[in-house]
N, C-alpha and C positions, 0 to 999 in steps of 0.2 A: 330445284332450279327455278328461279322465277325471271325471267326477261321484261324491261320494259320499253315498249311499241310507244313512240311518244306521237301526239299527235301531227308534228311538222314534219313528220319523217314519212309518213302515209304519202300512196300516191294522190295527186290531184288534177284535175279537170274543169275547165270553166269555161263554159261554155255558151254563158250569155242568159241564157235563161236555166241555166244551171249550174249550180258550183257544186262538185264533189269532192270528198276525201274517199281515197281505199286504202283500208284497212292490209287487204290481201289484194294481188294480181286480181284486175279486172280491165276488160274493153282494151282499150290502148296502153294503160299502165300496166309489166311485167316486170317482176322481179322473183327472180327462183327461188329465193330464203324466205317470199311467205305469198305462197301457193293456196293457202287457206292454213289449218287447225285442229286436226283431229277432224271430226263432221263440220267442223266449221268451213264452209267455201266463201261467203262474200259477209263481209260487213262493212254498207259506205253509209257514210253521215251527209244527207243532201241537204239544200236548198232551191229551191224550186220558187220563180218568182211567179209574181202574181199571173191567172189566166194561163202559165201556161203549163205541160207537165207533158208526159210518157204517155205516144198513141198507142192504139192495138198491137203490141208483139204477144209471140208463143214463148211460155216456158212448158219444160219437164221434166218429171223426173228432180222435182227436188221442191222441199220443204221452203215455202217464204215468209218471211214475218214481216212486216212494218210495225215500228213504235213511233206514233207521231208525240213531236216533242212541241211545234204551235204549227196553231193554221189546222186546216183540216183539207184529207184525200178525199178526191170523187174518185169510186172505183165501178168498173163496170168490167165485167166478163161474161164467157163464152158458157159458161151455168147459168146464167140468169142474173146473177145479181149485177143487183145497182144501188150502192152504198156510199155514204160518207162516215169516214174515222177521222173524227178530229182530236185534238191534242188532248195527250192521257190516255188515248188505248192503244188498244193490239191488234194485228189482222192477221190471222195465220192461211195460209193459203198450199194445199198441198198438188201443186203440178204436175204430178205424178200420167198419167197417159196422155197430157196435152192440156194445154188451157191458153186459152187467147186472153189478154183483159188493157187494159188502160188504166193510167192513172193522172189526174188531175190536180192543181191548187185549184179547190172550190173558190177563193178566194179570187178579185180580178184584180188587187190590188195587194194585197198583204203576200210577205214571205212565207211558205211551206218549209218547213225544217224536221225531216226525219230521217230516222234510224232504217235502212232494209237489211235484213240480214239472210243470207241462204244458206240454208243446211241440208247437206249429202242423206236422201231418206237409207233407212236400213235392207230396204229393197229398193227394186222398180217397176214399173207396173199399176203402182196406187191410183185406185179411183182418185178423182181429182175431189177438191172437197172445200167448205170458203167454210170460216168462223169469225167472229170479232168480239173483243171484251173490255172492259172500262173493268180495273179493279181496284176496288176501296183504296184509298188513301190511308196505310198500317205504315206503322212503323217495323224496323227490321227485315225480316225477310219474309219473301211472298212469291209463292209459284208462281212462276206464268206458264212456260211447256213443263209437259212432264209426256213419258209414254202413256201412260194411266187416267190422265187428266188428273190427277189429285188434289185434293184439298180446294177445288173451284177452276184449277187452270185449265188451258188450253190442250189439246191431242197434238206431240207431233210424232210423228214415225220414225221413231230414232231413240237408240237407249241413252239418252244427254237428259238433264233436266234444266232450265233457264229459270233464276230467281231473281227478282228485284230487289233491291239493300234499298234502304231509305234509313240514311242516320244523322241525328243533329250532331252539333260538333262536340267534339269531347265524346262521341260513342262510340265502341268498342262490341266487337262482334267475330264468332272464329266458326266453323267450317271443318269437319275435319274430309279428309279426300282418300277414296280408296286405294288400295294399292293399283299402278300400271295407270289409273285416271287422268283426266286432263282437264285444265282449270283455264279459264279466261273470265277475264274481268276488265270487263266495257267500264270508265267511269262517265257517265250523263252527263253530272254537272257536280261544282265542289272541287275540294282535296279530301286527298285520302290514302292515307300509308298504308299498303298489304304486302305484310310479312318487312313491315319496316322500311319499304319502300315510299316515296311518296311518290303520286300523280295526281294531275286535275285533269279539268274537263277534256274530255275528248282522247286523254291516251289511254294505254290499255295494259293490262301484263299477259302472259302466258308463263304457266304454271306446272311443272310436273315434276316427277320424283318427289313433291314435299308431303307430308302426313296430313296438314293441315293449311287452310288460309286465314290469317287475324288480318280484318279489316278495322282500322282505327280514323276516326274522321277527325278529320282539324278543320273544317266546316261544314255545315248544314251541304249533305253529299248524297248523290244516288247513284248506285251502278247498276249494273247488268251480271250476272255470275253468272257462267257456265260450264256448268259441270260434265266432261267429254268422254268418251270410252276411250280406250286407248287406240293404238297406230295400229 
């Protein structure tokens, strides 16, 4: 079964100094048909304008990632750090028994445009913990989380792994998916038919019961895969 979540159908929020999409229920947008995703609970696509951004709140209890896509995050929290991710990395961040932090457009003039996505950890309880990583610019597929950290990526606390696809047009790539698993795939930017489907920037599929996912680009395309445990 593969569904697809198109971009204009997300909820959205604008709010002057910021414009959101959600992916899943969040803040004031509720809708019970998508509550989150397997481990998946939030994925919204911001913009954030110049100077100003997200003061000191608490998360916990739960895995965060930022992918910034331009511009770059001032982040600062309740561990110590004080950091900027600018476009091209990853920040994973595990909330796990409390974390205060802030985030900023370093910028006082240019647009901030990223990805935050939050993932349900496998427990609760986790020392809180901050990481970040810029990875090589590969073609095909390239860890980012994995439980293990494998192959260079990121730790997060959850049996899911996240990989990057990066394909020029005309390339072809397949996936095969455990049994009971759960598949989501973010597309970045591009088109891209998975399992014959097409989407571009910004929609997304959900994926389960199939053996496998063939991602086929009809242009210069990157997504997000997410590979989920099951219900």
């Amino acid at each position: 079964m593969i569904y697809l979540r198109k971009a204009e159908e997300r909820g959205h929020a604008n709010h002057g100094w910021l414009e959101s999409w959600h992916t899943f229920s969040f803040a004031s947008y509720h809708d019970a048909n998508f509550m989150g995703f397997s481990a998946l609970r939030v994925i919204n696509e911001d913009v954030v304008a110049g100077g100003q951004g997200f003061g000191t709140h608490p998360h916990k209890d739960m895995e965060i990632l930022t992918y910034v896509l331009s511009g770059t995050v001032e982040h600062q929290d309740s561990m110590g750090n004080k950091e900027q991710i600018p476009a091209g990395e990853f920040q994973i961040m595990s909330a796990g028994t409390g974390v205060r932090h802030s985030e900023y457009n370093a910028s006082s003039s240019e647009p901030l445009h990223l990805y935050q996505i939050w993932i349900i950890p496998e427990r609760t309880g986790i020392e809180p913990r901050y990481a970040q990583r810029r990875f090589p610019d590969v073609k095909g597929r390239q860890f980012v989380l994995t439980p293990d950290a494998r192959d260079g990526s990121l730790k997060v606390y959850q049996d899911m792994t996240l990989s990057r696809w990066v394909l020029s047009a005309g390339e072809k790539d397949a996936v095969a998916i455990e049994t009971g698993r759960r598949v989501w795939v973010q597309v970045v930017k591009g088109e891209i038919r998975v399992n014959g489907e097409t989407a571009r920037t910004s929609d997304a599929f959900a994926v389960w019961d199939e053996a496998s996912v063939t991602l086929e680009a009809s242009s210069d395309a990157e997504v997000l895969l997410f590979d989920l445990p099951p219900v």
